[in-house]
N, C-alpha and C positions, 0 to 999 in steps of 0.2 A: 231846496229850490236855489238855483245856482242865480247872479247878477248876469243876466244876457247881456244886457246895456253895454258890457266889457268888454264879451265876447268878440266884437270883431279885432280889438287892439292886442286882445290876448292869441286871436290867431294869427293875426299878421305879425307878430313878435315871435311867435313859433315859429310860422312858415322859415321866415328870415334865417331860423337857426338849422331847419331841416333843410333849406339849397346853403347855408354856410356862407352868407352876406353879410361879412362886421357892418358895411354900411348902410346896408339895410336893417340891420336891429338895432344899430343905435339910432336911424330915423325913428323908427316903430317904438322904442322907446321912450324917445322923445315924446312923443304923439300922445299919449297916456296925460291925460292931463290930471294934477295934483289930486284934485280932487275926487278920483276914480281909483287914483294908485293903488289904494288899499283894495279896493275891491279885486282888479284886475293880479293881483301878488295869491290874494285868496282862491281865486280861481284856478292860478297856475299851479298852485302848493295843490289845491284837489284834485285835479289833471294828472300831478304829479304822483299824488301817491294812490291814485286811480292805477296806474299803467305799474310802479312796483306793487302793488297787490296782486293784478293780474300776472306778473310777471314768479312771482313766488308763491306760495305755499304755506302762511309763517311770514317768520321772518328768514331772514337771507343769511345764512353763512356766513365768516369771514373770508372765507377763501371765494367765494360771491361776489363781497361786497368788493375782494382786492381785483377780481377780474371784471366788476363794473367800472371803478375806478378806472384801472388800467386801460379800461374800453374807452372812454369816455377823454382821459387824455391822449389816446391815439386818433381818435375821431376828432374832435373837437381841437385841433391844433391852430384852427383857422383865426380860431380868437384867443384872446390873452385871461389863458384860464391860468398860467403861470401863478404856485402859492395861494391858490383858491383852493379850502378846505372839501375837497369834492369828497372824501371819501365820508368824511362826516357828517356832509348836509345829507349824504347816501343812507347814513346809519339814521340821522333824525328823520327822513323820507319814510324810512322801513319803521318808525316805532321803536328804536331803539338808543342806549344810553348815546348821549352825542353832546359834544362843548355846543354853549349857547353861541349862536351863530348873528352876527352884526347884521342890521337889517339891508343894508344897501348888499352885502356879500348876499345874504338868503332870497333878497331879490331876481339878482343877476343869476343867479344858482337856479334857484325856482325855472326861469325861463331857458336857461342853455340845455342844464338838465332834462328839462322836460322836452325838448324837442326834438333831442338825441334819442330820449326813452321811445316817444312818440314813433320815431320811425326807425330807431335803429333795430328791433325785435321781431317785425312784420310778418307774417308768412308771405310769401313769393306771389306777387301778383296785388297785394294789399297795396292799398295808399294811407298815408298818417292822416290825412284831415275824415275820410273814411272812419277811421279808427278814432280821431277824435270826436265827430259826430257821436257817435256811440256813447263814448263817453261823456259827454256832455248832455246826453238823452238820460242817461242814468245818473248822473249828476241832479238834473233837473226834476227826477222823479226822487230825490232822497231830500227829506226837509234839513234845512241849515248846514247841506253839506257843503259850501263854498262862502257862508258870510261866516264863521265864524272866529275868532280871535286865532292869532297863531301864539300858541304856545312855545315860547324858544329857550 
């Protein structure tokens, strides 16, 4: 059972990252108040590895993991992902061995990442919040798949 209560800050901090509004997700952000944080971090970390599960088979390659990265700093240039360990939070995403990651970095990671994943994979004609629904419908039907501790 996912924290809906989040749900709307966690999609308006997605959207933000899917049209590529620095100043629109540091509002939405913002917006997140202290006491929700955590919830809304766990949901996006489930979202997130909702959509690389869907996306592989397994786990991912390195030669995968070098052309999500690479994906994701060609896309995503609109924000200052400059020395952000993406390839890593990419490897801890997928289940695999990864440096423990600072929570403010796994935060911001959590959310960029996730809204690039969100839409950058789509079949033709798809919309992300579509595809997030979904996922958030199966989210909601798996017990403790979004409240629990992140492991870093």
């Amino acid at each position: 059972m996912i924290d809906r209560s989040v749900e709307p800050w966690v999609r308006e901090i997605l959207g933000s990252v899917v049209v590529q509004d620095g100043n629109r997700l540091d509002r939405a952000l913002k917006a997140v108040p202290d006491s929700h944080a955590q919830s809304a971090l766990n949901l996006a970390l489930a979202i997130d590895r909702t959509v690389m599960s869907d996306l592989h088979e397994g786990q991912p390659s390195e030669e995968r993991l070098n052309y999500l990265t690479d994906g994701f700093i060609e896309m995503e240039d609109w924000y200052k992902t400059d020395g952000l360990p993406i390839k890593n939070f990419l490897r801890w995403l997928a289940g695999m061995p990864a440096d423990p990651l600072d929570e403010g970095v796994l935060g911001l990671l959590a959310f960029l990442v996730g809204g690039w994943l969100l839409s950058g994979f789509l079949d033709s004609g798809a919309h992300w919040y579509e595809y997030l629904d979904g996922i958030l419908d199966r989210l909601d039907a798996e017990p403790g798949a979004a409240t629990g501790d992140i492991d870093n």
